[in-house]
mmCIF file of the N, C-alpha and C atoms, coordinates in Angstrom:
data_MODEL
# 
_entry.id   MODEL 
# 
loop_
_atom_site.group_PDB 
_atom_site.id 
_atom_site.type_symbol 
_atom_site.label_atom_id 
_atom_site.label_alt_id 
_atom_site.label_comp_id 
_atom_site.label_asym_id 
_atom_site.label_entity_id 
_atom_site.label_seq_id 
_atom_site.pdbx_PDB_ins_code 
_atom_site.Cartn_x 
_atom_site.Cartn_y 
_atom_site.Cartn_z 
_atom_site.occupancy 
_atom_site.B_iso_or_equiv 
_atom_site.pdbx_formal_charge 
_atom_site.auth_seq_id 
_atom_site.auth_comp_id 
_atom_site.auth_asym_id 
_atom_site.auth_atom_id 
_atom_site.pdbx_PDB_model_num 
ATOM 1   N N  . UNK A 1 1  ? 0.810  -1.195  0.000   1.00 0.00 ? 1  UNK A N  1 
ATOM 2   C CA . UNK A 1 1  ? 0.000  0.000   0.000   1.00 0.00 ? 1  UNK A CA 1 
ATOM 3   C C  . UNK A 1 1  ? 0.861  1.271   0.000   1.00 0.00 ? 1  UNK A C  1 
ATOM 4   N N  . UNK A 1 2  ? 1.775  1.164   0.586   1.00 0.00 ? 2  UNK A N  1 
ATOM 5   C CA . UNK A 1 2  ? 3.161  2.238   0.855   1.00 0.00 ? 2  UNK A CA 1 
ATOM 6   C C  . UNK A 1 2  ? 3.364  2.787   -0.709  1.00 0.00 ? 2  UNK A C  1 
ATOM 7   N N  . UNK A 1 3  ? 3.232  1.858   -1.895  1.00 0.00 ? 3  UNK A N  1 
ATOM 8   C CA . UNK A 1 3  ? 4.074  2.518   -3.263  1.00 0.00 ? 3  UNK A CA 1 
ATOM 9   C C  . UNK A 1 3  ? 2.676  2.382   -4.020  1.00 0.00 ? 3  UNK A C  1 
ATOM 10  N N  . UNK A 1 4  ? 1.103  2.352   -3.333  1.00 0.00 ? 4  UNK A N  1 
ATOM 11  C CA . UNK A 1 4  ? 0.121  2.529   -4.397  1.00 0.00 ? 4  UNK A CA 1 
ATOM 12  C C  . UNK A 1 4  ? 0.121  3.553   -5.370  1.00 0.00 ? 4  UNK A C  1 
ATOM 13  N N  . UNK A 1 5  ? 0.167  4.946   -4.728  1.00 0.00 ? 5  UNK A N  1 
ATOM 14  C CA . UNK A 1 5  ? 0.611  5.895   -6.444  1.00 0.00 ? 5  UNK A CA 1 
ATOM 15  C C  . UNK A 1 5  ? 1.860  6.088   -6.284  1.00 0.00 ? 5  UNK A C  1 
ATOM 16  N N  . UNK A 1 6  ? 2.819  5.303   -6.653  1.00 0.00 ? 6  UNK A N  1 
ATOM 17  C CA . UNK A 1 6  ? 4.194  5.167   -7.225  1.00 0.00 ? 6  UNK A CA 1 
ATOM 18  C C  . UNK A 1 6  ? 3.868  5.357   -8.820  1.00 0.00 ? 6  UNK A C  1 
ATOM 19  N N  . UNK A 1 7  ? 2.623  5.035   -9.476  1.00 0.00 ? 7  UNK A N  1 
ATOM 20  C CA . UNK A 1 7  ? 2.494  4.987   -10.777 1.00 0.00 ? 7  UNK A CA 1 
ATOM 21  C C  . UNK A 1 7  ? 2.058  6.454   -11.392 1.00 0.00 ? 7  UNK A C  1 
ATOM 22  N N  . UNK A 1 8  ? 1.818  7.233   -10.335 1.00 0.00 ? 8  UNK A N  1 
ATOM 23  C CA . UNK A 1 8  ? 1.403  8.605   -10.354 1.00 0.00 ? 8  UNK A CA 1 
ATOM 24  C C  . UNK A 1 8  ? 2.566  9.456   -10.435 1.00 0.00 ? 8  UNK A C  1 
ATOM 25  N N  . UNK A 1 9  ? 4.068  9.419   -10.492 1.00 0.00 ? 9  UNK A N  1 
ATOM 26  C CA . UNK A 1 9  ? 5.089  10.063  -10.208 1.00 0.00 ? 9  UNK A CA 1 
ATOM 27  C C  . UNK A 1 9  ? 5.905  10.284  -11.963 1.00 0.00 ? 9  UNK A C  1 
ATOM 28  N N  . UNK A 1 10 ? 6.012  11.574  -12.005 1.00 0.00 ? 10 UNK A N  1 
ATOM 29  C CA . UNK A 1 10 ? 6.664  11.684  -13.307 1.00 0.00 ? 10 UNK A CA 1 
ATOM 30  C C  . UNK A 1 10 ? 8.095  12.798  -13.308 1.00 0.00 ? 10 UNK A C  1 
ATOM 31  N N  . UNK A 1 11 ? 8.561  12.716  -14.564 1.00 0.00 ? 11 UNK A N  1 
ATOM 32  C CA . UNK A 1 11 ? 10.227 13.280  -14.225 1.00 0.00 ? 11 UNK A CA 1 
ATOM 33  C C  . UNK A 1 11 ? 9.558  14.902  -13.615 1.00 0.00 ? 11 UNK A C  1 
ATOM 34  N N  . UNK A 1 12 ? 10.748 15.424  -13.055 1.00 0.00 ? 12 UNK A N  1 
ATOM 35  C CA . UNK A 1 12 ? 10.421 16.364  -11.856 1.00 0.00 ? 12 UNK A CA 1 
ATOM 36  C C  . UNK A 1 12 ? 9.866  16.383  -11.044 1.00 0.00 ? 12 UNK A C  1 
ATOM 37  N N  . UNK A 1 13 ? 8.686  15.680  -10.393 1.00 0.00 ? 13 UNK A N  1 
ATOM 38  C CA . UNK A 1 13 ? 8.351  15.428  -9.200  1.00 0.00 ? 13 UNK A CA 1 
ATOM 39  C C  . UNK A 1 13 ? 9.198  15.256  -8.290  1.00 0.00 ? 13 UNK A C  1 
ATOM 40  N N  . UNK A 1 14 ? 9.000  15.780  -7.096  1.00 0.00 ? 14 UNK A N  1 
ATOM 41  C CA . UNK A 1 14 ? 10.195 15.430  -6.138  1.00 0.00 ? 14 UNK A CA 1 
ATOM 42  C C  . UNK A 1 14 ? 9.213  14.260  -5.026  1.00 0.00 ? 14 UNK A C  1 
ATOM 43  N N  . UNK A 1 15 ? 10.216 13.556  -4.030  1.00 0.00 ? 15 UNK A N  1 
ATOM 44  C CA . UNK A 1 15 ? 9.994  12.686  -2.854  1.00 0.00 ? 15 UNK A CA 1 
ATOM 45  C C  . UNK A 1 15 ? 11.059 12.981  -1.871  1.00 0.00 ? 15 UNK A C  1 
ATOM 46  N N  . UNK A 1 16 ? 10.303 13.096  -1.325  1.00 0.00 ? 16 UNK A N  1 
ATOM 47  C CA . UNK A 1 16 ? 11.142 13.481  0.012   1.00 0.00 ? 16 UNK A CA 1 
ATOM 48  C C  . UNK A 1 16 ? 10.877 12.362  1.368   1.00 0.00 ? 16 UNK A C  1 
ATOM 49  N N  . UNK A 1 17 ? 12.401 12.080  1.740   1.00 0.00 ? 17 UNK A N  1 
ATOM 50  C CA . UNK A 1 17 ? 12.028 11.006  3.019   1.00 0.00 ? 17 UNK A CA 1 
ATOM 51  C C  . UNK A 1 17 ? 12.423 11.864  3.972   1.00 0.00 ? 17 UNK A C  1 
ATOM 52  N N  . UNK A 1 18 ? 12.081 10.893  5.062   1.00 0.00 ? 18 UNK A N  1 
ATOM 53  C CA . UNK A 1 18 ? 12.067 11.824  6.391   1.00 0.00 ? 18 UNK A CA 1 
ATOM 54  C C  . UNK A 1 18 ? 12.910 10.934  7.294   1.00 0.00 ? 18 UNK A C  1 
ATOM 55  N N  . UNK A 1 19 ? 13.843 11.439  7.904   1.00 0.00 ? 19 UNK A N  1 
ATOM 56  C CA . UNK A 1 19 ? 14.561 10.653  8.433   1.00 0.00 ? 19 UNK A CA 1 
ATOM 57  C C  . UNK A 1 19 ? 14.220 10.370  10.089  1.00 0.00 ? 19 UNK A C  1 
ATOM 58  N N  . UNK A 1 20 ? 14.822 9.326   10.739  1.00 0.00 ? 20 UNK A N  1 
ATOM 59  C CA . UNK A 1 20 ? 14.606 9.495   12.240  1.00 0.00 ? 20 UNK A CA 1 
ATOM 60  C C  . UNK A 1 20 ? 15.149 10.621  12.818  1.00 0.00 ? 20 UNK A C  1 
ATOM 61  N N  . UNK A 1 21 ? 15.987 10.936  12.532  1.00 0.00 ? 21 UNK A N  1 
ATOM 62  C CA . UNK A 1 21 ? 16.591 12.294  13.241  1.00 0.00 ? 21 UNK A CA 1 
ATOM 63  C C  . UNK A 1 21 ? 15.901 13.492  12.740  1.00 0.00 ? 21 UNK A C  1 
ATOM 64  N N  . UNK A 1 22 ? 14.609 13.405  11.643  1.00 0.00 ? 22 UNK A N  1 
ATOM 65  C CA . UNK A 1 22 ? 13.935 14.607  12.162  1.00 0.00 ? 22 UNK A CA 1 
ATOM 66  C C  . UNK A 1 22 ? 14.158 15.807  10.931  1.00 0.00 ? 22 UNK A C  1 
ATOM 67  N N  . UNK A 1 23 ? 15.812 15.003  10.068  1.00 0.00 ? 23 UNK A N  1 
ATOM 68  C CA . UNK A 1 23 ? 15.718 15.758  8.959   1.00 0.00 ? 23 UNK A CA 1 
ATOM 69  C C  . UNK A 1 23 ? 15.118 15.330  7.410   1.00 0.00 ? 23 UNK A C  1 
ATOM 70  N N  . UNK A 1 24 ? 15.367 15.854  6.171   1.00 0.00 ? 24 UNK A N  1 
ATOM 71  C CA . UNK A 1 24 ? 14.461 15.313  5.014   1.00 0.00 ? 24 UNK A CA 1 
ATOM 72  C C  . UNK A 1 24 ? 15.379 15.730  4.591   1.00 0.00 ? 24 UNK A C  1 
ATOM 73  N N  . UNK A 1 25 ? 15.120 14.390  3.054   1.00 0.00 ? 25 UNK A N  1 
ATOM 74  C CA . UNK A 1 25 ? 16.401 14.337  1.834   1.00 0.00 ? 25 UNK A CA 1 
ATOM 75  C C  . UNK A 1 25 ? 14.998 14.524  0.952   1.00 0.00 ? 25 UNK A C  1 
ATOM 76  N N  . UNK A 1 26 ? 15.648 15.462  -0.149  1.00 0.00 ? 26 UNK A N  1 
ATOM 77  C CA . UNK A 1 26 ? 14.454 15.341  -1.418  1.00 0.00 ? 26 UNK A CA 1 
ATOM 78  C C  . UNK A 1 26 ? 15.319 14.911  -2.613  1.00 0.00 ? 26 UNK A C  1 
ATOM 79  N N  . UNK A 1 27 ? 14.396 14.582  -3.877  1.00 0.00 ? 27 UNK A N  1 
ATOM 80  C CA . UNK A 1 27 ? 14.815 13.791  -4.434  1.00 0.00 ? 27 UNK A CA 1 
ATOM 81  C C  . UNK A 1 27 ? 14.140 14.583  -5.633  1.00 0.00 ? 27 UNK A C  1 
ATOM 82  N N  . UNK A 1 28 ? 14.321 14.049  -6.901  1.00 0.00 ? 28 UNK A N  1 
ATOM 83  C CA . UNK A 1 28 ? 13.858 14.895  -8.097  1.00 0.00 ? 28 UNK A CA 1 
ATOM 84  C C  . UNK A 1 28 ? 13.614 13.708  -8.963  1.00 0.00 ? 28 UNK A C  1 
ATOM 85  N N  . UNK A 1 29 ? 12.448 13.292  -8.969  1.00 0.00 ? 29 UNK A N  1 
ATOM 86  C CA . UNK A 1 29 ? 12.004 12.119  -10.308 1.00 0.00 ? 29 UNK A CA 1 
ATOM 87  C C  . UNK A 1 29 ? 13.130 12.539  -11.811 1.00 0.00 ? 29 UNK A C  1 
ATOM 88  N N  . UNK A 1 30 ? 13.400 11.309  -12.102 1.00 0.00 ? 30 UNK A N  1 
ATOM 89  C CA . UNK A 1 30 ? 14.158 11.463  -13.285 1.00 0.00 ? 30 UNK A CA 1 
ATOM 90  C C  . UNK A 1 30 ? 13.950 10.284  -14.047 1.00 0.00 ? 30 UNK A C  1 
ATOM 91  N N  . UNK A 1 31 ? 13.111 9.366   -14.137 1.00 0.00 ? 31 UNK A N  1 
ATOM 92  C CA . UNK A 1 31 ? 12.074 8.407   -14.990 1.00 0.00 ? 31 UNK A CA 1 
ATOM 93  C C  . UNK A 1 31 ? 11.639 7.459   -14.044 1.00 0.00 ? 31 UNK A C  1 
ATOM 94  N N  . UNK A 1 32 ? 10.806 7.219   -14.581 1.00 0.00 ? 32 UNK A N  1 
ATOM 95  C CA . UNK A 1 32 ? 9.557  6.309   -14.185 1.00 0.00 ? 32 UNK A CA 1 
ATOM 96  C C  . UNK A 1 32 ? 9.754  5.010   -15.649 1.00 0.00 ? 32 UNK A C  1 
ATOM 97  N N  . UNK A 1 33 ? 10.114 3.810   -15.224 1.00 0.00 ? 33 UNK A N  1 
ATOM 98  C CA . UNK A 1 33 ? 9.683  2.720   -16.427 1.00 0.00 ? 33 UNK A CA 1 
ATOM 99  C C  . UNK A 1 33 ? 8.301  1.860   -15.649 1.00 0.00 ? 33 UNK A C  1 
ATOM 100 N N  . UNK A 1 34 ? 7.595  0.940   -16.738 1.00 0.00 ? 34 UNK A N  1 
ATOM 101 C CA . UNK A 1 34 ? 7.000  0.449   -16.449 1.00 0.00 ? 34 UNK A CA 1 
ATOM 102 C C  . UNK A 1 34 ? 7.374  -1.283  -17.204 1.00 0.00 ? 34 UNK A C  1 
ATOM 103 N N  . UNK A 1 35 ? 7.538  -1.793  -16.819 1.00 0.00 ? 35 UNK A N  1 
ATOM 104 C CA . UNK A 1 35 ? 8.151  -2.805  -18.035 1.00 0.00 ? 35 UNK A CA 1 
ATOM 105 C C  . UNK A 1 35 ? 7.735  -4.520  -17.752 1.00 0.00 ? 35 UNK A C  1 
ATOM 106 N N  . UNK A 1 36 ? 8.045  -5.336  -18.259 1.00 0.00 ? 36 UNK A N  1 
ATOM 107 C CA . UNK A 1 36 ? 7.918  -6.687  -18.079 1.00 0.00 ? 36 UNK A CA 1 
ATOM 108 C C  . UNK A 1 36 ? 8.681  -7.626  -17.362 1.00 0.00 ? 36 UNK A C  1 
ATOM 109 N N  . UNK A 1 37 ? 8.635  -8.089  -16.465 1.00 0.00 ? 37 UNK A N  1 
ATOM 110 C CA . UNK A 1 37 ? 9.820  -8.852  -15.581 1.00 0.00 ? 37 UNK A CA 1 
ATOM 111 C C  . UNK A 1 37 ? 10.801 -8.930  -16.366 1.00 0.00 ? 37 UNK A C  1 
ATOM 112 N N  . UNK A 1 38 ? 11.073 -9.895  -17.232 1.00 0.00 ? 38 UNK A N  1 
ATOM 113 C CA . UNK A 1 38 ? 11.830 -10.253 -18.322 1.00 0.00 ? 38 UNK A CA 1 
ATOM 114 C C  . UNK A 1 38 ? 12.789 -9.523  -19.245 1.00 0.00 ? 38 UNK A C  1 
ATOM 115 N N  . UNK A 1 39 ? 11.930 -7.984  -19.511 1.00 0.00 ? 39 UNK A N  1 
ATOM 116 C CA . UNK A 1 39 ? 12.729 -7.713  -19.677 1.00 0.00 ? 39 UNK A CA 1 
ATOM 117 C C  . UNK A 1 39 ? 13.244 -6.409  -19.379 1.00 0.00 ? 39 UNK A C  1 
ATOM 118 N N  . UNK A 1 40 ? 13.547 -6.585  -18.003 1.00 0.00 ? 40 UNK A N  1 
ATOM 119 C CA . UNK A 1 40 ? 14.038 -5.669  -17.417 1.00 0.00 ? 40 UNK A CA 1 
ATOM 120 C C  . UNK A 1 40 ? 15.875 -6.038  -17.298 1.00 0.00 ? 40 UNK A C  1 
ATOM 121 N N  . UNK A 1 41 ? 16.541 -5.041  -16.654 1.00 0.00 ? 41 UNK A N  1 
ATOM 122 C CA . UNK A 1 41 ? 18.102 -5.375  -16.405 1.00 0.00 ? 41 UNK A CA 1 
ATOM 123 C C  . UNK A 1 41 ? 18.445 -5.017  -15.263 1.00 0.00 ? 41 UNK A C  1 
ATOM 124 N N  . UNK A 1 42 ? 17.835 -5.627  -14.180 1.00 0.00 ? 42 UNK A N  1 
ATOM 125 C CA . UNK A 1 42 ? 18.049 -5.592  -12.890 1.00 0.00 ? 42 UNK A CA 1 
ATOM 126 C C  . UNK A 1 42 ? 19.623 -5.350  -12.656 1.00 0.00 ? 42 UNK A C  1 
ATOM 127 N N  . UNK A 1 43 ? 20.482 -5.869  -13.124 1.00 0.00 ? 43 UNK A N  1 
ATOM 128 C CA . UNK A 1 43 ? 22.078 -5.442  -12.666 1.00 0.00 ? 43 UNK A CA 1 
ATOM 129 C C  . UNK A 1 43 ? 22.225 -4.174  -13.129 1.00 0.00 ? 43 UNK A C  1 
ATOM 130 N N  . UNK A 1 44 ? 21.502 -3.827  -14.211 1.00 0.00 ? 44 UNK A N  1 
ATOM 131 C CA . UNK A 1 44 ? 21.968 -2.243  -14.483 1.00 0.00 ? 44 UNK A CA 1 
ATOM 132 C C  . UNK A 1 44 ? 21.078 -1.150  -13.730 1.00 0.00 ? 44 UNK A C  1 
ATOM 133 N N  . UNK A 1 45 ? 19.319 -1.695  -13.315 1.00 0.00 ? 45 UNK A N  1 
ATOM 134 C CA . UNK A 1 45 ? 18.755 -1.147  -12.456 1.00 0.00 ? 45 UNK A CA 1 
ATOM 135 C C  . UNK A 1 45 ? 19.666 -0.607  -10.636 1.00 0.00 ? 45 UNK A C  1 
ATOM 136 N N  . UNK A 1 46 ? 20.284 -1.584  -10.575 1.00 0.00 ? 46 UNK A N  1 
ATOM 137 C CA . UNK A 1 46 ? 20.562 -1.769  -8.784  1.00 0.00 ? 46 UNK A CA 1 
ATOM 138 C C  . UNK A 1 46 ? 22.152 -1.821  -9.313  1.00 0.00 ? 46 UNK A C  1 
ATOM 139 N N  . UNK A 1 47 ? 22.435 -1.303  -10.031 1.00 0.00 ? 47 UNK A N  1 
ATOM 140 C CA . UNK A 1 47 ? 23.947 -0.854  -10.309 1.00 0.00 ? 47 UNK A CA 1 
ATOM 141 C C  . UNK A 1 47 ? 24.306 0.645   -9.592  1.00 0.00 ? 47 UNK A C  1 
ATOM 142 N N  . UNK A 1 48 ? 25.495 0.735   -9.026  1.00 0.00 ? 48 UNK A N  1 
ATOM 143 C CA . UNK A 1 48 ? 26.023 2.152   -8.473  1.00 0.00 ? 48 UNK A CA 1 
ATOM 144 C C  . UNK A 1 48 ? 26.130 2.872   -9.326  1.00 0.00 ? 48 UNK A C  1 
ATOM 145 N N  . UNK A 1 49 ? 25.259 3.893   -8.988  1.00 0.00 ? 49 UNK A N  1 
ATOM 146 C CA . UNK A 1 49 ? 25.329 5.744   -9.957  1.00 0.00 ? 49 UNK A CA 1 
ATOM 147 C C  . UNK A 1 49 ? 26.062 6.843   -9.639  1.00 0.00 ? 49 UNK A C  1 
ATOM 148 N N  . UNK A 1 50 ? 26.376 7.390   -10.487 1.00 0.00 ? 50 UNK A N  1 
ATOM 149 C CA . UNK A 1 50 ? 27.602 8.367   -10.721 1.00 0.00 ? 50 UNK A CA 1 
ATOM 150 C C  . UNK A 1 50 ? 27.054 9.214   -9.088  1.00 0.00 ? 50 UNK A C  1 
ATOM 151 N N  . UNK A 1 51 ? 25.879 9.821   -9.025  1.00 0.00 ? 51 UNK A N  1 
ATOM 152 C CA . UNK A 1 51 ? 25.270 10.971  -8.172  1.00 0.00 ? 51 UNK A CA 1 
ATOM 153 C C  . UNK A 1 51 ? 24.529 9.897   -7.195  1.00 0.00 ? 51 UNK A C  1 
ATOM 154 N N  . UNK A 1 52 ? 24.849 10.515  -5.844  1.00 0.00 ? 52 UNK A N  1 
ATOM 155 C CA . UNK A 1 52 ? 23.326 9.939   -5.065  1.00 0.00 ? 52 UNK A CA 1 
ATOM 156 C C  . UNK A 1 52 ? 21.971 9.925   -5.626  1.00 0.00 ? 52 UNK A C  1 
ATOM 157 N N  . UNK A 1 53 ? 21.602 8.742   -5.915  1.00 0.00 ? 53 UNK A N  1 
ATOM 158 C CA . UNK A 1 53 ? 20.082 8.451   -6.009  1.00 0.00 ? 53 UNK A CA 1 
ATOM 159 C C  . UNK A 1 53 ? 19.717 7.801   -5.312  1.00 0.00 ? 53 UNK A C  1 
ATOM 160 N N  . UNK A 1 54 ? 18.020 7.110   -6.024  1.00 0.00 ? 54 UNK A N  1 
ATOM 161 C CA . UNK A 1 54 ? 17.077 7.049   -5.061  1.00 0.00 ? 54 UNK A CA 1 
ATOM 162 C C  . UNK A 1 54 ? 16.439 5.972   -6.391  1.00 0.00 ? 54 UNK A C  1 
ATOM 163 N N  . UNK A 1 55 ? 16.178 4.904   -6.266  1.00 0.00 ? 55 UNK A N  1 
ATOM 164 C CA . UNK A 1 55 ? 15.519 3.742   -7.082  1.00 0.00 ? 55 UNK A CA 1 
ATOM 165 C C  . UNK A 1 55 ? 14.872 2.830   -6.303  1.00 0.00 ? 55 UNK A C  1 
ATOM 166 N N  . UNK A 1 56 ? 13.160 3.330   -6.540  1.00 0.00 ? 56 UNK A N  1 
ATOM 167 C CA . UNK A 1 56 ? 12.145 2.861   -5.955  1.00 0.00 ? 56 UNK A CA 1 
ATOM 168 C C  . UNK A 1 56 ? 11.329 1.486   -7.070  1.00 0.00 ? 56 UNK A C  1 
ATOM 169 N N  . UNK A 1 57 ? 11.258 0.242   -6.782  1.00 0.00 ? 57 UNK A N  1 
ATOM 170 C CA . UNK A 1 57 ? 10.580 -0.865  -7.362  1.00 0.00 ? 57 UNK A CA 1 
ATOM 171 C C  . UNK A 1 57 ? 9.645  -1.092  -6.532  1.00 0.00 ? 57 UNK A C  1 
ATOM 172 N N  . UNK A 1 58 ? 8.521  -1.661  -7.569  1.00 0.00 ? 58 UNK A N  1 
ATOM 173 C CA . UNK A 1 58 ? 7.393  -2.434  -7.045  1.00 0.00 ? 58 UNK A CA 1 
ATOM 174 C C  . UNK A 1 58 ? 6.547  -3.442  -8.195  1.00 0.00 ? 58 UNK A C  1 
ATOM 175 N N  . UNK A 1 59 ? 5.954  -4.039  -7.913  1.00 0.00 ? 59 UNK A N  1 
ATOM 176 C CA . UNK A 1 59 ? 5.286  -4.870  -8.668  1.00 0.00 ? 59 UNK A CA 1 
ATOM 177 C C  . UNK A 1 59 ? 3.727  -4.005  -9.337  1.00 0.00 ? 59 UNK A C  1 
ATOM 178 N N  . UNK A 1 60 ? 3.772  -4.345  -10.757 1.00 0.00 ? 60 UNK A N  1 
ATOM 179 C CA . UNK A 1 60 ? 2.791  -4.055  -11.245 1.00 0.00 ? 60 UNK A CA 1 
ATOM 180 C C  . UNK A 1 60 ? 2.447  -5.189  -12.564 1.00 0.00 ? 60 UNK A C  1 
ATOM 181 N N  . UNK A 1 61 ? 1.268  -4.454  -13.602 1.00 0.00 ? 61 UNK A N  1 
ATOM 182 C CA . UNK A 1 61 ? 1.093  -5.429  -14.084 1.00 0.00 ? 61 UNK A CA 1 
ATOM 183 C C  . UNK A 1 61 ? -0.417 -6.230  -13.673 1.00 0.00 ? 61 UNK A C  1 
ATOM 184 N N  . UNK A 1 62 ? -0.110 -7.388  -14.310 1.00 0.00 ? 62 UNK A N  1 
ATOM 185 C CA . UNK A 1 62 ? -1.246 -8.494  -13.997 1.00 0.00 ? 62 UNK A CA 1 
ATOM 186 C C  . UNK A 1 62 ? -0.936 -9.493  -12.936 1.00 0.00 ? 62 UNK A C  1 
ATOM 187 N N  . UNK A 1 63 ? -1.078 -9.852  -11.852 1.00 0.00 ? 63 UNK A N  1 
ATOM 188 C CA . UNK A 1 63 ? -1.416 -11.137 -11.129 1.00 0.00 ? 63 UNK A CA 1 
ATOM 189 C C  . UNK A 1 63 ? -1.274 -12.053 -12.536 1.00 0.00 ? 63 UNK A C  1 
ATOM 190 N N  . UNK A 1 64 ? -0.598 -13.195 -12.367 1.00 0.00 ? 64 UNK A N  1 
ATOM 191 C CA . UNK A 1 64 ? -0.434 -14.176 -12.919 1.00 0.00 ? 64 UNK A CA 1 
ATOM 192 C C  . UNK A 1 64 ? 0.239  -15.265 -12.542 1.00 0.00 ? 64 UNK A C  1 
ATOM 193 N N  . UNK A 1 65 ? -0.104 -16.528 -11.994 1.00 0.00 ? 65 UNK A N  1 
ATOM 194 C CA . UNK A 1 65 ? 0.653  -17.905 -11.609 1.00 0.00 ? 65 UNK A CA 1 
ATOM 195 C C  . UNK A 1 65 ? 1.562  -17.560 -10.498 1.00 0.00 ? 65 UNK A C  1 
ATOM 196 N N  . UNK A 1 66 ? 0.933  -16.728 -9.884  1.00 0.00 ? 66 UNK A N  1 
ATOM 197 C CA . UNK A 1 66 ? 1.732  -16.374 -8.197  1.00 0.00 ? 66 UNK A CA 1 
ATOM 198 C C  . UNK A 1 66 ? 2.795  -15.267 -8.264  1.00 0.00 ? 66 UNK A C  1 
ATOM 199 N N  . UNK A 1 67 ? 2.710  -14.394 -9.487  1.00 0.00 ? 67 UNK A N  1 
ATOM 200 C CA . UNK A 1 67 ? 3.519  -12.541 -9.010  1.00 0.00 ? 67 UNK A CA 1 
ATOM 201 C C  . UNK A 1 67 ? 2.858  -12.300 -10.250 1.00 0.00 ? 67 UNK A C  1 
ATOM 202 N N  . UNK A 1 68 ? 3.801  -11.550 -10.168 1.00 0.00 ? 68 UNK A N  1 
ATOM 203 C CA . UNK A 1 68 ? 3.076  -10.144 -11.179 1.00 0.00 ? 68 UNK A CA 1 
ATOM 204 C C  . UNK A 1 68 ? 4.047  -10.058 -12.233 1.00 0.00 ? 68 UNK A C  1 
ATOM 205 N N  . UNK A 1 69 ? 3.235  -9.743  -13.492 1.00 0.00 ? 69 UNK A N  1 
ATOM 206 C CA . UNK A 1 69 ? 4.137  -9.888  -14.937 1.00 0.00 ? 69 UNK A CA 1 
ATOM 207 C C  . UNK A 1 69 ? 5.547  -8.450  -15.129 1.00 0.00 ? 69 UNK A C  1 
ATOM 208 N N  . UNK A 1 70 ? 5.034  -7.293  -13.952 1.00 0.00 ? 70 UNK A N  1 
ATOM 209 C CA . UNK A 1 70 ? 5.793  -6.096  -14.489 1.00 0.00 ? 70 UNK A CA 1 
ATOM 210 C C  . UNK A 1 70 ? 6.147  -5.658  -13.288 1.00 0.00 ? 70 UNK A C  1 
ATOM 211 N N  . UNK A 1 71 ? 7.237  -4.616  -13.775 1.00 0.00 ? 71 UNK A N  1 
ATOM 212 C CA . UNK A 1 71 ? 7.624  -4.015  -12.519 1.00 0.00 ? 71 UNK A CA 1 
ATOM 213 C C  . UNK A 1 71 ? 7.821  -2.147  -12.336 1.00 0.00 ? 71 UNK A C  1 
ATOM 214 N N  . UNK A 1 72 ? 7.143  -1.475  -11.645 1.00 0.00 ? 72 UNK A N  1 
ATOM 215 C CA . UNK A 1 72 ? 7.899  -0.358  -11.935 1.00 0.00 ? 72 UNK A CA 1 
ATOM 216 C C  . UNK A 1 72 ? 8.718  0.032   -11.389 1.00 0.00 ? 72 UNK A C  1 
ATOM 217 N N  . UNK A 1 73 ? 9.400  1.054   -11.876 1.00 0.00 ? 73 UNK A N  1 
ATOM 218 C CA . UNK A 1 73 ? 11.033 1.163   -11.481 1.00 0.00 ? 73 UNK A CA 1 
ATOM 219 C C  . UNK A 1 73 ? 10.724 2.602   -11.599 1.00 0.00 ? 73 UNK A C  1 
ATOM 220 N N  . UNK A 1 74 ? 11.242 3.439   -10.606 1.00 0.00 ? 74 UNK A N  1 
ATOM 221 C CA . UNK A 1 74 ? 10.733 4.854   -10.535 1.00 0.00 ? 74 UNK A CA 1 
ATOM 222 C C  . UNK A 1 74 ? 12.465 5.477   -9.815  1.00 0.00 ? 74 UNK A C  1 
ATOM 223 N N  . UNK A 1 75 ? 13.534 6.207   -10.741 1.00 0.00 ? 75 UNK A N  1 
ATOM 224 C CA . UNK A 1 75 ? 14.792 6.466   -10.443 1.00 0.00 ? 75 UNK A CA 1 
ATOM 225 C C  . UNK A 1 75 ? 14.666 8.013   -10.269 1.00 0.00 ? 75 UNK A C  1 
ATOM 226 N N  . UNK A 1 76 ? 15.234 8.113   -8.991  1.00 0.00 ? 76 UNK A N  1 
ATOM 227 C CA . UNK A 1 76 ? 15.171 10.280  -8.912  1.00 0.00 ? 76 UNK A CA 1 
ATOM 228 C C  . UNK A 1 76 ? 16.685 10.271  -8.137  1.00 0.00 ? 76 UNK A C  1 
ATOM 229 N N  . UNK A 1 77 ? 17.212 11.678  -8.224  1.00 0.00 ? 77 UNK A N  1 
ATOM 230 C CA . UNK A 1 77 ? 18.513 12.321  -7.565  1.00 0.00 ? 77 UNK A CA 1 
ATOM 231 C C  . UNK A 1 77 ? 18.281 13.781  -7.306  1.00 0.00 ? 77 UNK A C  1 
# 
């Protein structure tokens, strides 16, 4: 329920977390994919980036044979 409109987020939007200590990091959408398990490139997704970012996944798609066919991948700095 935490990433329900994750699908609502487009480049420039910002997210901002909130930390325990009370301060906030913001973040600046810089794409949103929506894609197919398959063929996605998870090593290049969850690969180290030049700048601090921020790469949010979740499952989307159809329910099918126990997960879900897609995934979105939502990258900001």
């Amino acid at each position: 329920a935490v990433f329900w409109d994750l699908k609502e987020l487009q480049a420039g939007d910002t997210i901002e977390i909130a930390l325990t200590d009370g301060t906030a990091i913001t973040y600046e959408v810089t794409a949103a994919l929506d894609a197919a398990v398959d063929d996605l490139d998870m090593e290049s997704i969850l690969a180290q980036t030049e700048s601090e970012s921020l790469t949010l996944i979740t499952c989307s798609g159809s329910f099918v044979g126990g997960g879900y066919t897609n995934r979105l991948v939502v990258r900001a700095v």
